[in-house]
C-alpha angles and dihedrals in degrees: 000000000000093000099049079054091065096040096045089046091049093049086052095061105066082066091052109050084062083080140286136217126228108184097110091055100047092043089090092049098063116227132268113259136144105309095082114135128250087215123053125208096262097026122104125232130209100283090238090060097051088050092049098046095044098047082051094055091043096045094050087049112049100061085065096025087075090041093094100041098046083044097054079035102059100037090057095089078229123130128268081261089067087045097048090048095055088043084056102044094041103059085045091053102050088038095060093041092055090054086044091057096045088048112048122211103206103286094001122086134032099241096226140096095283113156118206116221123166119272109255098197096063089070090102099047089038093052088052088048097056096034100054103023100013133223094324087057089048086051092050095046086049094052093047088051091048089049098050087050085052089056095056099041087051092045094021089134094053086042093053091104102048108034083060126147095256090059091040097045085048092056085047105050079051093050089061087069105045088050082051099059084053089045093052093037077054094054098041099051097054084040091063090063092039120356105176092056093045104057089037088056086043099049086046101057091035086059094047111046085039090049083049090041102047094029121023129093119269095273092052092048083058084045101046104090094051093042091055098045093045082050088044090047093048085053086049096052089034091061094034109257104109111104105203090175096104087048095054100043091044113106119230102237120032159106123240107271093211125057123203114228110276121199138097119287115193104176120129097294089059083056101052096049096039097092083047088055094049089055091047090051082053093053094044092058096045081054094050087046086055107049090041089062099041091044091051092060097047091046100068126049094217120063117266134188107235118276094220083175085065087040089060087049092056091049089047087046079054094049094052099040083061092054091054087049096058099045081049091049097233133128132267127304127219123178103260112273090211090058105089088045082049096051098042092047093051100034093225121125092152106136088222080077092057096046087054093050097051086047092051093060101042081051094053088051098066080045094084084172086061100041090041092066096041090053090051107072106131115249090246089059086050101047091055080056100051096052093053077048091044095043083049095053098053083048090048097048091045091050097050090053097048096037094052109036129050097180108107096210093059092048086055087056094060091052103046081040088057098052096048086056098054090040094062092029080060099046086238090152137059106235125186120253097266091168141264094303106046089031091066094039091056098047090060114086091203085064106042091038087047096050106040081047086057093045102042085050093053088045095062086040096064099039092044110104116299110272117220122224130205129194131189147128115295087245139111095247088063084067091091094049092039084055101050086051085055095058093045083060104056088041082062095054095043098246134155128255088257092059089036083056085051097051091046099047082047091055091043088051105044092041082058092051089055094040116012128200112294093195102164094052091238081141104039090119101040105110110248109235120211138292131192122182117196126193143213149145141218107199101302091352122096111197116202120203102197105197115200134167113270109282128190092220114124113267104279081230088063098043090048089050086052094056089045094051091051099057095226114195088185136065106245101218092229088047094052105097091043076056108048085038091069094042086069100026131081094206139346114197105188115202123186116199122174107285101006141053122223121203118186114198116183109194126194130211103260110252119246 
């Protein structure tokens, strides 16, 4: 049988050398265009334009950066001591994560320039935590949503199915509502002293940083939430409702002189939140997924197939920097949504930026006249900036559910999940007295839309088509008994022997990208390591996942750019079988987490 391999792959490639296209294999990986950066990852800039860049970012960042703690803060009932205390841990917090993220410590930390910034989103579920446990309940609820970021960084490859976007882009069209009960309590409150000047400071802000936002350049986009809260706080001063006392008495240098009480509280509101703040920790780390992507692909200037191995390490870099935010007392941290704009519209990827940026706001933190002001925008000025956030959130979670799934079922979920959520968010229906603790579950959207979208997705999961799984040793022998699995599964389907031959070449080829011939017996004695195959088929489309144990081989997409690139005329005897893979396949998308490879093979009917 072994033999007849080799023949039949040597006879393949006269037909090869007369040219092979690569576009399927490449469509996972994007195309180079203008957006390439002028400074690579690992590349140094001049000093003066590190310094520039990063004062801008940090600049740009910091006026909104204070908006959620001063928020959760101020709605505590607690004293300025308690205020002062979340301006300054927050911008240490974010400051050291985001040193945390550009450095990389082994598997924490994604190693790019990836900004920390609190997670405005998490206003409504903070606020519950420190008004009715107190700061000790906010810690433990931190620490619960670090930990579950954590999880899925660590099994992110088993969890691939179920921490999905439409999951996530369901959490995060809920999470709109929940923000936009805190944004009208915001507005209402300062409406009740002087309600005129309050919703004109509100609508103000709310024009200018929308008419930035939908119409101005690239650079005024970046700008547009600080433009919008300086003009809103110019209304403010301008109509008499901007208080500018904690900034004047505020020292220049210094640390807060009073420290809340830090520690754990686990009392019942720690109960009730728990399952919000494992949600949150869900949509942190879809949000992390995300940028790391995004960011690996603005960061080269060649394409690259993604690293997923570096995307586990920015989850795990997530997961860490909330740690640090709990026992900091402080409230959630998310990677900055403005960074990859930033990035593509300087140029600069260089983590030296990144250094600078993290420095800057542990700097700004030890500077109480500079935090002071931040930490003084009046709550109509930040009102007018939350609805442009909450607005943002319902897009973002749309788009990541268009954008991602194709399957119309799964998109129905979304929007009956949705839904769920609003109606219990709302109090639309009578519900028994269950108790503190399932009461207040029950009554949070976040946590009834997000359990009826896991479980409707599980739901579809289960009752899809049966999947087949194969397991053998990650060896060449196993190629008789992986074809004879092959051919089980197209009986099954109902196709023909010349499908049956297609799905066959497709499993030689990719086991031999995942162990090659060893024809002169050099590895006899290495120990194989596992493979699982695992089957399934949309309509007249079989999709094969091939499972292997972590390798440190380049991605099969990049080698097959490369090759591309290069223009061969000629079949390279250790590229064949990622050749003759994409003569019989449709696509191949190769992921590499830490401790397994995951080869994806789409393979088509072949046409009449």
């Amino acid at each position: 049988m072994l033999l007849f391999s080799v023949l039949k792959r040597h006879f393949c490639t006269l037909q090869l050398t007369a040219g092979i296209r690569w576009e399927a294999i490449l469509a996972t990986a994007g195309s180079q265009g203008s957006d390439s950066p002028r400074f690579e990852v690992d590349e140094r800039p001049p000093l003066l334009s590190i310094l520039r860049n990063g004062a801008q970012f940090s600049l740009i960042a910091s006026a909104t950066l204070l908006v959620t703690p001063v928020v959760v803060a101020n709605a505590s009932g607690l004293d300025d001591s308690y205020l002062t205390w979340m301006v300054f841990a927050s911008l240490v917090v974010v400051g050291v994560s985001t040193l945390i993220q550009v450095r990389r410590f082994g598997p924490v930390g994604g190693g790019l320039v990836l900004p920390m910034f609190t997670a405005a989103f998490s206003i409504p579920f903070c606020i519950a935590a420190v008004v009715d446990g107190g700061p000790g309940t906010l810690a433990a609820l931190v620490l619960i949503s670090a930990i579950t970021q954590l999880a899925i960084s660590r099994w992110l490859f088993l969890l691939r199915r179920l921490v999905t976007p439409i999951v996530g882009g369901t959490i995060v069209m809920i999470l709109s509502i929940t923000l936009a009960s805190v944004v009208f309590d915001l507005l209402d409150s300062a409406s009740v002293v002087e309600p005129m000047p309050a919703t004109l400071t509100a609508f103000v802000t709310l024009v200018v940083i929308a008419a930035l936002s939908l119409r101005g350049s690239a650079i005024l986009r970046l700008w547009g939430p600080l433009i919008g809260i300086v003009i809103g706080g110019v209304v403010a001063l301008a109509v008499g409702i901007y208080d500018f006392d904690r900034v004047t008495q505020s020292a220049w240098i210094g640390v807060p002189a009073e420290l809340p009480e830090l520690g754990l509280d686990l009392g019942i509101p720690f109960w009730t939140l728990l399952p919000s703040f494992v949600f949150l920790g869900i949509v942190i780390s879809i949000q992390a997924n995300g940028a790391s992507v995004a960011l690996q692909r603005a960061s080269w200037r060649d394409d690259k197939a993604i690293d997923f191995r570096q995307v586990q390490a920015t989850l795990a870099g997530g997961g860490v920097t909330n740690v640090i935010a709990s026992v900091f007392g402080a409230v959630p941290n998310v990677i900055n949504p403005g960074t990859l704009s930033f990035v593509q519209t300087t140029g600069v990827a260089a983590r030296s930026m990144g250094y600078c940026i993290g420095l800057i706001f542990i700097a700004l933190a030890f500077v109480p006249k500079v935090s002071g002001l931040l930490s003084t925008i009046p709550g109509p000025v930040m009102t007018g900036y939350l609805v442009m956030v909450t607005g943002s959130l319902f897009v973002d979670g749309a788009r990541t559910i268009i954008q991602n799934e194709t399957n119309v079922n799964k998109v129905a979920v979304a929007g009956v999940c949705f839904w769920i959520g609003a109606s219990f968010q709302f109090g639309l229906f009578n519900l028994p007295d269950l108790g503190p603790v399932v009461n207040a579950l029950m009554k949070s959207g976040i946590t009834t839309g997000g359990f009826a979208a896991i479980a409707m997705i599980l739901y579809l999961e289960l009752t899809n088509p049966r999947r087949m799984r194969f397991e053998a040793a990650l060896h060449i022998d196993t190629l008789p008994d992986l074809n004879e699995f092959m051919v089980r599964f197209a009986e099954r389907r109902g196709w023909d022997d010349a499908m049956k031959n297609r799905l066959m070449a497709v499993a030689e080829e990719t086991l031999l990208t995942l162990a090659p011939l060893d024809l002169d017996g050099s590895d006899d004695d290495k120990q194989a390591g596992q493979l699982v195959v695992v089957a399934a088929s949309e309509g007249q489309i079989a999709e094969l996942e091939f499972i292997g144990g972590s390798s440190e081989e380049m991605n099969i997409e990049d080698r097959a750019r490369q090759l591309q690139q290069h223009d061969i005329d000629y079949v390279v005897e250790n590229e064949l079988s990622l050749q003759l893979l994409r003569a019989y396949a449709s696509s191949v998308r190769h992921q590499q987490f830490s401790g397994a490879d995951l080869i994806t093979v789409r393979v088509e009917l072949p046409s009449e």
